[in-house]
Every structure is written in C-alpha cells, then in structure tokens.
Biopython code that builds the backbone (N, CA, C, O; Angstrom):
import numpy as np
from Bio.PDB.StructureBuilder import StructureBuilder

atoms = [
    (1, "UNK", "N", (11.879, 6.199, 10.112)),
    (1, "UNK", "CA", (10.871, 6.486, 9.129)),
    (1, "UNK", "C", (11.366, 7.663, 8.290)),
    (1, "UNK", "O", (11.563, 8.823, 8.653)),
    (2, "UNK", "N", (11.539, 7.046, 6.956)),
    (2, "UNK", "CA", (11.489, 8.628, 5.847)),
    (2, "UNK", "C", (10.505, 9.234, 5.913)),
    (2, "UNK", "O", (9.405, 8.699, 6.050)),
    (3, "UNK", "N", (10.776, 11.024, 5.793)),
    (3, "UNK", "CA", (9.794, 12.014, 5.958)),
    (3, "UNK", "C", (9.544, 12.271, 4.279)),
    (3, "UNK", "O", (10.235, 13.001, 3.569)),
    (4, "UNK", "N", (8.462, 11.534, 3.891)),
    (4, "UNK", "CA", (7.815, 11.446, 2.520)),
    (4, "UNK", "C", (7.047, 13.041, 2.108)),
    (4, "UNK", "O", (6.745, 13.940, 2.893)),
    (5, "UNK", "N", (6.923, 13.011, 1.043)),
    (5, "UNK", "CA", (6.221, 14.695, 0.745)),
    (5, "UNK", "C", (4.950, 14.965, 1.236)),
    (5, "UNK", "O", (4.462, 16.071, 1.466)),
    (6, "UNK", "N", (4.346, 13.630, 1.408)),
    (6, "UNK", "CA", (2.672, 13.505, 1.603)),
    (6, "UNK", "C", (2.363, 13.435, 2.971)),
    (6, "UNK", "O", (1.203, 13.373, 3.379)),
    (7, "UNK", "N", (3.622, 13.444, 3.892)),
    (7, "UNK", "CA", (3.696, 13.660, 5.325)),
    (7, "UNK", "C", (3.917, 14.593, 5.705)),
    (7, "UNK", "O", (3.674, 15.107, 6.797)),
    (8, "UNK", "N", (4.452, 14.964, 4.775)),
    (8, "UNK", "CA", (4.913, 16.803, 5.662)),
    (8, "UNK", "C", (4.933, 18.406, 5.292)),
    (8, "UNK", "O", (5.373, 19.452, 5.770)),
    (9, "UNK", "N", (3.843, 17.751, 3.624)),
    (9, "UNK", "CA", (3.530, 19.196, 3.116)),
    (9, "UNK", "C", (2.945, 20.235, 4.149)),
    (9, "UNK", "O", (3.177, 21.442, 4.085)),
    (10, "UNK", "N", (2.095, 19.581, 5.187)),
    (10, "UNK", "CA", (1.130, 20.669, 5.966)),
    (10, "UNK", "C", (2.705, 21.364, 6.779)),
    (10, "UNK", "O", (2.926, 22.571, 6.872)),
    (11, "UNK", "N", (3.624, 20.281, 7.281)),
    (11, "UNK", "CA", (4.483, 20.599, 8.438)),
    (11, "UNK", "C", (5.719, 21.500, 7.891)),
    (11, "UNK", "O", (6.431, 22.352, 8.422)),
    (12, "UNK", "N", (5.646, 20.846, 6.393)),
    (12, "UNK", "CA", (7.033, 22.310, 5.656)),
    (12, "UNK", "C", (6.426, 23.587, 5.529)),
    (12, "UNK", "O", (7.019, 24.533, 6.048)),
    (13, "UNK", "N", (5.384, 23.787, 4.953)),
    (13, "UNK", "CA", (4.664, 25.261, 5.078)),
    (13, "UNK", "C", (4.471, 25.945, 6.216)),
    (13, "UNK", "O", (4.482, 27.173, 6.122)),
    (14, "UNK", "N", (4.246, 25.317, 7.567)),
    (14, "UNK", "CA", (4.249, 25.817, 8.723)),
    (14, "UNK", "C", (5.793, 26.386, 9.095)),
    (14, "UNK", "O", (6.015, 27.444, 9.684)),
    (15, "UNK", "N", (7.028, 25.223, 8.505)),
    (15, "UNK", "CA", (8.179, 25.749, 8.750)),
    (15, "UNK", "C", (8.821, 26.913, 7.774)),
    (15, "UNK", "O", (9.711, 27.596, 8.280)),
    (16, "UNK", "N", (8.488, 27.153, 6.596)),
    (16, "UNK", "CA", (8.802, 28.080, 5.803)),
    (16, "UNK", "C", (8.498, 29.139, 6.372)),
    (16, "UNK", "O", (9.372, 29.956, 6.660)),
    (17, "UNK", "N", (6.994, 29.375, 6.694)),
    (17, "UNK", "CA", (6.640, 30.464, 7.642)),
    (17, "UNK", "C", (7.313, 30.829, 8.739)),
    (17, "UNK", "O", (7.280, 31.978, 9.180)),
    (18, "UNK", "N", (8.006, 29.829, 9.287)),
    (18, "UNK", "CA", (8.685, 30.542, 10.726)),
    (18, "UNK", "C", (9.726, 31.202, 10.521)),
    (18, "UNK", "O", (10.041, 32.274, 11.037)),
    (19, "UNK", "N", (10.766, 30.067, 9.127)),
    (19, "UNK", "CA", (11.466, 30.913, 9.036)),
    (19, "UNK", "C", (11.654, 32.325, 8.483)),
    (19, "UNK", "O", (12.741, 32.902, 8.490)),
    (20, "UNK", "N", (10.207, 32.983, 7.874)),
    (20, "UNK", "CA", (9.939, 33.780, 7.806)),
    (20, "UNK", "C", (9.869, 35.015, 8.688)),
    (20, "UNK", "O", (10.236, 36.162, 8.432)),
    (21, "UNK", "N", (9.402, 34.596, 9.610)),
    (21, "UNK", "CA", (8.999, 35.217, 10.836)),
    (21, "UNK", "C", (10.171, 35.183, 11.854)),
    (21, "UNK", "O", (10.080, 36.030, 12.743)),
    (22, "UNK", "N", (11.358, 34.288, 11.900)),
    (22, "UNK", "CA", (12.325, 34.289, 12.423)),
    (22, "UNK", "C", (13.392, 35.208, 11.814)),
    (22, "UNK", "O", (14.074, 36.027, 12.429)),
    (23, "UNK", "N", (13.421, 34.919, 10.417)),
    (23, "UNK", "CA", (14.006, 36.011, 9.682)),
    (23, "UNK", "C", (13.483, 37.800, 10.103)),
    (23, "UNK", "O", (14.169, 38.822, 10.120)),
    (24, "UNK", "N", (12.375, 37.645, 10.328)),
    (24, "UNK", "CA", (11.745, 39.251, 10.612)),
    (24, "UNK", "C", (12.370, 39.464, 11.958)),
    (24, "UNK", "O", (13.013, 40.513, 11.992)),
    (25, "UNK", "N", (12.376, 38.687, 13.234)),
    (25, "UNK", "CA", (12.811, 38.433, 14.646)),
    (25, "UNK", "C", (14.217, 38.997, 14.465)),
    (25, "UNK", "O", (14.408, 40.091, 14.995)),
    (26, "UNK", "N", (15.454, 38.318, 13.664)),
    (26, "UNK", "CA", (16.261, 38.660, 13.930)),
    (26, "UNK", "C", (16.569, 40.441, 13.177)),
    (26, "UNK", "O", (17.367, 41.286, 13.585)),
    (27, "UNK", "N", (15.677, 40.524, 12.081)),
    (27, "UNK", "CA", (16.121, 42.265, 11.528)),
    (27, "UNK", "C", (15.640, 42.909, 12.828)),
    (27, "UNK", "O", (16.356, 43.688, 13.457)),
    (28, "UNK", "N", (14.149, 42.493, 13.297)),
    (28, "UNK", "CA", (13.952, 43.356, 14.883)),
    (28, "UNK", "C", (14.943, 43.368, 15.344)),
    (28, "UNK", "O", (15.218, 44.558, 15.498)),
    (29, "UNK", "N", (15.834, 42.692, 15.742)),
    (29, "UNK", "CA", (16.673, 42.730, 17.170)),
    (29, "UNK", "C", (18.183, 43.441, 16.485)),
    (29, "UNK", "O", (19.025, 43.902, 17.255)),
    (30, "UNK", "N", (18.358, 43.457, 15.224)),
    (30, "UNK", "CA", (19.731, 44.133, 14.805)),
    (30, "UNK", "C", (19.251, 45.703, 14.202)),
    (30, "UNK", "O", (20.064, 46.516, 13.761)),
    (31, "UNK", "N", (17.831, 45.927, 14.280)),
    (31, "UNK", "CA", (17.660, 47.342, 14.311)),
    (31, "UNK", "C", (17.120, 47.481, 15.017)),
    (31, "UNK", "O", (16.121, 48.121, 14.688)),
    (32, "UNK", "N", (17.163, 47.161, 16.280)),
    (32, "UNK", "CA", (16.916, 47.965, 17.441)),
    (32, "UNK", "C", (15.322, 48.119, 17.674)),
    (32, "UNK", "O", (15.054, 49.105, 18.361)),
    (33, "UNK", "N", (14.303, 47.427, 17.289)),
    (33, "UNK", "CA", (13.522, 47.870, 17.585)),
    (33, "UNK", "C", (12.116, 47.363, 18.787)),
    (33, "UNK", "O", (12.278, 46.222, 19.219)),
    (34, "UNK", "N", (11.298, 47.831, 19.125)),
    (34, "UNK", "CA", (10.903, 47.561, 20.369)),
    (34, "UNK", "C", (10.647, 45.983, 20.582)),
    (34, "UNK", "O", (10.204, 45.143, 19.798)),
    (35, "UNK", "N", (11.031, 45.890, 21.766)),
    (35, "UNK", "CA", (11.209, 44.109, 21.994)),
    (35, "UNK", "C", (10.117, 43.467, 22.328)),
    (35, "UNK", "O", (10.123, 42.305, 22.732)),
    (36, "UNK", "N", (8.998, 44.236, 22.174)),
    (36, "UNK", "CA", (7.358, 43.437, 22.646)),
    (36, "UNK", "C", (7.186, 42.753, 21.303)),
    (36, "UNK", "O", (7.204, 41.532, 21.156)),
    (37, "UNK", "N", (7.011, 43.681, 20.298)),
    (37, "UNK", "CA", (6.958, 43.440, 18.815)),
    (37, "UNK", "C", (7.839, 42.169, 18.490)),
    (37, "UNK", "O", (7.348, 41.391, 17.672)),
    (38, "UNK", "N", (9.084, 41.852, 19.025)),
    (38, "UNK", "CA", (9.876, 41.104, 18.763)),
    (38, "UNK", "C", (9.797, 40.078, 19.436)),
    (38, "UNK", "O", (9.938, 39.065, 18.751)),
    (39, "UNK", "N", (9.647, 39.922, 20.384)),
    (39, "UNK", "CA", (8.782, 38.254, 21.566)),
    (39, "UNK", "C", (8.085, 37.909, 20.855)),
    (39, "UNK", "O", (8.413, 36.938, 20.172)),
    (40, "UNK", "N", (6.573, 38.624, 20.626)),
    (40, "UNK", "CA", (5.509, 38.229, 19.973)),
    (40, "UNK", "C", (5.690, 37.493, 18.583)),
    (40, "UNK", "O", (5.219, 36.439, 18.157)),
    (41, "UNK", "N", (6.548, 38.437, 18.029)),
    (41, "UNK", "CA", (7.408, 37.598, 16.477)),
    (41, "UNK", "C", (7.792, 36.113, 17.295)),
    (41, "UNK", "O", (7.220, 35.028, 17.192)),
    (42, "UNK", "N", (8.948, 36.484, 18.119)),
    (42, "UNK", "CA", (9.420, 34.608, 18.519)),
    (42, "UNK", "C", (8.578, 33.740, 18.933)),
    (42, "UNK", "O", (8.731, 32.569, 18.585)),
    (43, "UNK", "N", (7.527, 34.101, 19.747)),
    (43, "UNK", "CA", (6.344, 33.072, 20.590)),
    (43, "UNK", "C", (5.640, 32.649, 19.204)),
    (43, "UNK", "O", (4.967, 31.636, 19.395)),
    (44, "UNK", "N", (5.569, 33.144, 17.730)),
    (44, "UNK", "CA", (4.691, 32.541, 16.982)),
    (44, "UNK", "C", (5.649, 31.603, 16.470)),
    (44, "UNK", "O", (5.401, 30.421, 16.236)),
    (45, "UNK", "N", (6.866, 32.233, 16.287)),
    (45, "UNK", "CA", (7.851, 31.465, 15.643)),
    (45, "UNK", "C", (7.986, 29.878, 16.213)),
    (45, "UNK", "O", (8.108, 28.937, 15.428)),
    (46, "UNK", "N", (7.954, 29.724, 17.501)),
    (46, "UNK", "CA", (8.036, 28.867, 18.470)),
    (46, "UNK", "C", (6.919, 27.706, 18.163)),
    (46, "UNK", "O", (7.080, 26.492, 18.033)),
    (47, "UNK", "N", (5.639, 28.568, 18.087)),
    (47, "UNK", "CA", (4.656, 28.032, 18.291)),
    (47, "UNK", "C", (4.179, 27.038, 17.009)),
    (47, "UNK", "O", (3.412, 26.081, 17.118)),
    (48, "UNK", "N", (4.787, 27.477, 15.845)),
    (48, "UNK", "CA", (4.920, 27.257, 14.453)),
    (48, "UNK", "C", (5.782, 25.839, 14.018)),
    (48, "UNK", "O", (5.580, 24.925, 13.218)),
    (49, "UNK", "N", (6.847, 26.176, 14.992)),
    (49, "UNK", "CA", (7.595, 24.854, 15.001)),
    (49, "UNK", "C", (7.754, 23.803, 15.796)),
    (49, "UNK", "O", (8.622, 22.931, 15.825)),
    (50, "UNK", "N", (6.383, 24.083, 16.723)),
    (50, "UNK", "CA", (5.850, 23.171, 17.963)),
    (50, "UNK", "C", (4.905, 22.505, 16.809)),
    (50, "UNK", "O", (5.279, 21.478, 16.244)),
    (51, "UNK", "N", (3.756, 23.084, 16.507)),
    (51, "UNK", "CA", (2.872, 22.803, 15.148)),
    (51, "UNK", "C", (3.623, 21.854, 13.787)),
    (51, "UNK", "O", (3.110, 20.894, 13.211)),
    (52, "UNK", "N", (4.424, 22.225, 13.628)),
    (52, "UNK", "CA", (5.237, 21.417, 12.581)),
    (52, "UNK", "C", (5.881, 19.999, 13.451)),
    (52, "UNK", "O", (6.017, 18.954, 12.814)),
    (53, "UNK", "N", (6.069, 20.025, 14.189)),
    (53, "UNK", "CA", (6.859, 18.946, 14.700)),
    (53, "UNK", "C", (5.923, 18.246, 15.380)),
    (53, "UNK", "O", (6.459, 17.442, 16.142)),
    (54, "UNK", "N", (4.055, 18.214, 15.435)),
    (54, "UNK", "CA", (3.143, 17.650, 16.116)),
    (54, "UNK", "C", (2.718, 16.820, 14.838)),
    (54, "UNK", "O", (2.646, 15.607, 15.035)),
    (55, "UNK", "N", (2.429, 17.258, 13.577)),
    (55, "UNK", "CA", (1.751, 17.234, 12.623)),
    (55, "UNK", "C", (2.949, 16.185, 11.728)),
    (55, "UNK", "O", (2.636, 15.494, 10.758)),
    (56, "UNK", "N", (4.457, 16.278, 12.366)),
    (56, "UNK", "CA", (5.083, 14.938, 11.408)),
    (56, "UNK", "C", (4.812, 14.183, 12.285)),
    (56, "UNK", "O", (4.211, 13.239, 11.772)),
    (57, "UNK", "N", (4.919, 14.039, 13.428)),
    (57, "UNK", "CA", (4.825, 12.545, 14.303)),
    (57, "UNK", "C", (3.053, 12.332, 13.674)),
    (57, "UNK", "O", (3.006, 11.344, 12.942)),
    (58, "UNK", "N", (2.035, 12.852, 13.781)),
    (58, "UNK", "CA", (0.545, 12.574, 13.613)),
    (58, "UNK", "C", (0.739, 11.720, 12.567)),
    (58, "UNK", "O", (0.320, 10.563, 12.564)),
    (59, "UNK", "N", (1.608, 12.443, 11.304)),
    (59, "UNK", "CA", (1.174, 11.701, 10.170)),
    (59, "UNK", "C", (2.262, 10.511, 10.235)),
    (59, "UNK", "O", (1.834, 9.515, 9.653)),
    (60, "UNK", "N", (3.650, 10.324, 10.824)),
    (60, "UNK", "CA", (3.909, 9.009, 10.967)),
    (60, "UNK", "C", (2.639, 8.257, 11.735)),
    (60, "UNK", "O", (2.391, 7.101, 11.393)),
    (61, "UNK", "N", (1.944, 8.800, 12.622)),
    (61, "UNK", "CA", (1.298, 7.905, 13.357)),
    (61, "UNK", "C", (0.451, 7.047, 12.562)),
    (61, "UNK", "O", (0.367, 5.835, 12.763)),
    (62, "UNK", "N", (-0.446, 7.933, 11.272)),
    (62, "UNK", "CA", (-1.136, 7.382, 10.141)),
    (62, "UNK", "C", (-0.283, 6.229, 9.597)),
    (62, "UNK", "O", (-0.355, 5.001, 9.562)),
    (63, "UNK", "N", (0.469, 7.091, 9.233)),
    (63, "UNK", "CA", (1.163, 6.328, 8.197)),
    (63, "UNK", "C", (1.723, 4.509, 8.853)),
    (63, "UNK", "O", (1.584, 3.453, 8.237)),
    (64, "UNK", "N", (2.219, 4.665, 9.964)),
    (64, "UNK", "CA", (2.423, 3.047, 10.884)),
    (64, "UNK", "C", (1.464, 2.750, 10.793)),
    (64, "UNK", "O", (1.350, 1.664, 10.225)),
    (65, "UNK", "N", (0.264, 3.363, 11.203)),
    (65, "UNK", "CA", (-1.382, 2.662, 11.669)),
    (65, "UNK", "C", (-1.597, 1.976, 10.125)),
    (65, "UNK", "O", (-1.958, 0.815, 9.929)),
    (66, "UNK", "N", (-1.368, 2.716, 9.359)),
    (66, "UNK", "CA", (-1.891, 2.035, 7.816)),
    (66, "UNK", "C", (-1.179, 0.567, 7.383)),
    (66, "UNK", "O", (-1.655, -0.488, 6.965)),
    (67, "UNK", "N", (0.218, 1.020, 7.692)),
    (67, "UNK", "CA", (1.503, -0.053, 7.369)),
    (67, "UNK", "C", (0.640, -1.449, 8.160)),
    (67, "UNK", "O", (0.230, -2.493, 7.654)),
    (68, "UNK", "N", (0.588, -1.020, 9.394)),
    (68, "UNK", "CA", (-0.035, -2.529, 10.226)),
    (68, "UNK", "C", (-1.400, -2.920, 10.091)),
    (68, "UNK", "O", (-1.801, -3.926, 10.675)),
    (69, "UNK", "N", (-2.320, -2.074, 9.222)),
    (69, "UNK", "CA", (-3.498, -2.436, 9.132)),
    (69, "UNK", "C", (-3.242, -3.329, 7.926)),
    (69, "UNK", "O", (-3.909, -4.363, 7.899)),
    (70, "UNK", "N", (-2.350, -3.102, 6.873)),
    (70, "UNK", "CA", (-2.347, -3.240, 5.634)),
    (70, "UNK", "C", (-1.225, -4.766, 6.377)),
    (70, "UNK", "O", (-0.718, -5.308, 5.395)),
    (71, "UNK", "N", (-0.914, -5.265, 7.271)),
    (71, "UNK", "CA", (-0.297, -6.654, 7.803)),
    (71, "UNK", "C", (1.542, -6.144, 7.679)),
    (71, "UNK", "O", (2.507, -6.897, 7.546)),
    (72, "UNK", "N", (1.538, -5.492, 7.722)),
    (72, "UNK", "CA", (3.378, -4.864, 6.842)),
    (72, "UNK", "C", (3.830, -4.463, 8.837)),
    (72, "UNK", "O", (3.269, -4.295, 9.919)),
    (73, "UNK", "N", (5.020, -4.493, 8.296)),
    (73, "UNK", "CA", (5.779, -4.239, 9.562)),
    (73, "UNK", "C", (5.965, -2.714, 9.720)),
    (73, "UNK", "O", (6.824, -2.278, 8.953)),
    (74, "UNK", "N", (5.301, -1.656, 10.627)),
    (74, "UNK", "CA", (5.789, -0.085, 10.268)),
    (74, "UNK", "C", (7.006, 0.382, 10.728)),
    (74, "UNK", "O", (7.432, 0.077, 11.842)),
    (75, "UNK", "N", (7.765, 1.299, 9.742)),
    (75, "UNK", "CA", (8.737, 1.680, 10.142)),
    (75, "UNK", "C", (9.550, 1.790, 11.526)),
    (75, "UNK", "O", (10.715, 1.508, 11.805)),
    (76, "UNK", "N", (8.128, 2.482, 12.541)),
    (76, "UNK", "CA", (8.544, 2.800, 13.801)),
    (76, "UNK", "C", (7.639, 1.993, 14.654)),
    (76, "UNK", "O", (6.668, 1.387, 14.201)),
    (77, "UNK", "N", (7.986, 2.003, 15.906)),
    (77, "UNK", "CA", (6.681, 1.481, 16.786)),
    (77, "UNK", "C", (6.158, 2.518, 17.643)),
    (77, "UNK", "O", (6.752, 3.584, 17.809)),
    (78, "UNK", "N", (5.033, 2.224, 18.205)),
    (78, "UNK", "CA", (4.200, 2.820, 18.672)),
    (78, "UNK", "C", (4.949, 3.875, 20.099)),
    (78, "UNK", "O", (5.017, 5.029, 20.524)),
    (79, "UNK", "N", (5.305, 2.726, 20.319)),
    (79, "UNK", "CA", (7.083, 3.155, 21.542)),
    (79, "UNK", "C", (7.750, 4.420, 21.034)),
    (79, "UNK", "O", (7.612, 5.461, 21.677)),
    (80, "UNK", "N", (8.391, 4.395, 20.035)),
    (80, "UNK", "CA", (9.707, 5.679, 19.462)),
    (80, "UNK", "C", (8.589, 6.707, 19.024)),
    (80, "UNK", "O", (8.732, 7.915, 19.213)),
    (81, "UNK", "N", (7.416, 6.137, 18.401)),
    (81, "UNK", "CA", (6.640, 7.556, 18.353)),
    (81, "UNK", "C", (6.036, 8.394, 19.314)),
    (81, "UNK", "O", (5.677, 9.567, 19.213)),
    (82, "UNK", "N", (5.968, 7.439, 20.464)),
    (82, "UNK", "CA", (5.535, 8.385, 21.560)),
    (82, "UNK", "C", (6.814, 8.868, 22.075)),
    (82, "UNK", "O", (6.754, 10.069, 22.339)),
    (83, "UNK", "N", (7.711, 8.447, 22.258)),
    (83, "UNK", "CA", (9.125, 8.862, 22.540)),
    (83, "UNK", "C", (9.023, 10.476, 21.868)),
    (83, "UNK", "O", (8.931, 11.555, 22.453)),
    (84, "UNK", "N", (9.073, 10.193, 20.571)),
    (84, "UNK", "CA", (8.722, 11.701, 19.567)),
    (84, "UNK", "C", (8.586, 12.601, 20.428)),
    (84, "UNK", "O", (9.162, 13.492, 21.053)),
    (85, "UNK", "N", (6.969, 11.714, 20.141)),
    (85, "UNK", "CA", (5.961, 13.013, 20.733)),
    (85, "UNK", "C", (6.048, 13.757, 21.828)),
    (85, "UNK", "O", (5.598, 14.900, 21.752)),
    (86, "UNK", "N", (6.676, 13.273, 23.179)),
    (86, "UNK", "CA", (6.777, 13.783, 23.990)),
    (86, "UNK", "C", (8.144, 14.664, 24.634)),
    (86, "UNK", "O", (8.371, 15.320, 25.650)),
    (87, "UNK", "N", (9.029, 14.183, 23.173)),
    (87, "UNK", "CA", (10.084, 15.484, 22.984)),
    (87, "UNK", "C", (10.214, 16.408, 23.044)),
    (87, "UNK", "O", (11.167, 16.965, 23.589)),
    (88, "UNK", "N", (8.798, 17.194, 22.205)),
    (88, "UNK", "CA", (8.056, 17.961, 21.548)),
    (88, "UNK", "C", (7.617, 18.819, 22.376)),
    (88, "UNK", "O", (7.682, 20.043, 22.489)),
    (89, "UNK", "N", (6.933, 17.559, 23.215)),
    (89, "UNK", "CA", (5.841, 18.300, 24.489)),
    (89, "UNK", "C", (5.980, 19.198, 25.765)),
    (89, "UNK", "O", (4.980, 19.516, 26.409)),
]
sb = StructureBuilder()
sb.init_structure("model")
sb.init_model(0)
sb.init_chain("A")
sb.init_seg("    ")
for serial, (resi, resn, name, xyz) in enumerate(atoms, 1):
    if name == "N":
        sb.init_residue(resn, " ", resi, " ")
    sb.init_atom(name, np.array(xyz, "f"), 0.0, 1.0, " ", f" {name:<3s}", serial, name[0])
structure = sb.get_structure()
C-alpha cells in the first residue's frame, strides 16, 4: 500500500515533532546535561513514533475497509495489516 497524503498527514506531524524532540535529545546528551531531562525527551520521542506508526496502519485499515466495501480488491489484507500492527506493538 502507498502511503497517500490523506493517510498520513496526522502521522507526519507526529513525526516532525519527534524529530524535533530527538534533535533536542541528542544536543542534551553532547552538552552534558542532566539525563532525567533527557529520558523524558526520548520516552516522548518513542512514544510519538509508536503514535505515528498506529495511526498509518488505522488509516490503511480505512482505507482497505473502503477499497472492499466499494467491491475493489485492497491493497493489503487484513493478514499483513495485522502483521503491521503487531510490529509496532
């Protein structure tokens, strides 16, 4: 399945942000500074790209469910998307 724009606007903004926040993670750790501050940076970072990677399989899930409602063959089956999902998990 192609990752279309209308699938993954919510899931690229979640990832821009991490790498935001990953970017901040690594200046913590090359200036030295306290490493609580700096976990807490990675556990969101983490958590951000757990969130992004729930929210593309969801919307493939739409997106197949529609394909087969609409009689069309969907990209993936129900099989490889749970496969996904539980990559993830």
């Amino acid at each position: 399945m192609k990752l279309q724009p209308e699938m993954t606007g919510d899931a690229l903004t979640r990832l821009k942000r991490a790498r935001g926040q990953l970017n901040a993670v690594i200046e913590m750790m090359e200036n030295g500074e306290d490493c609580r501050a700096a976990l807490t940076q990675l556990a969101a970072v983490s958590k951000a790209i757990d969130r992004a990677g729930f929210k593309i399989i969801a919307s493939g899930m739409r997106h197949c469910g529609t394909a087969r409602d609409r009689g069309e063959e969907p990209e993936m089956t129900e099989e490889e998307l749970e496969k996904l999902f539980l990559a993830l998990a």
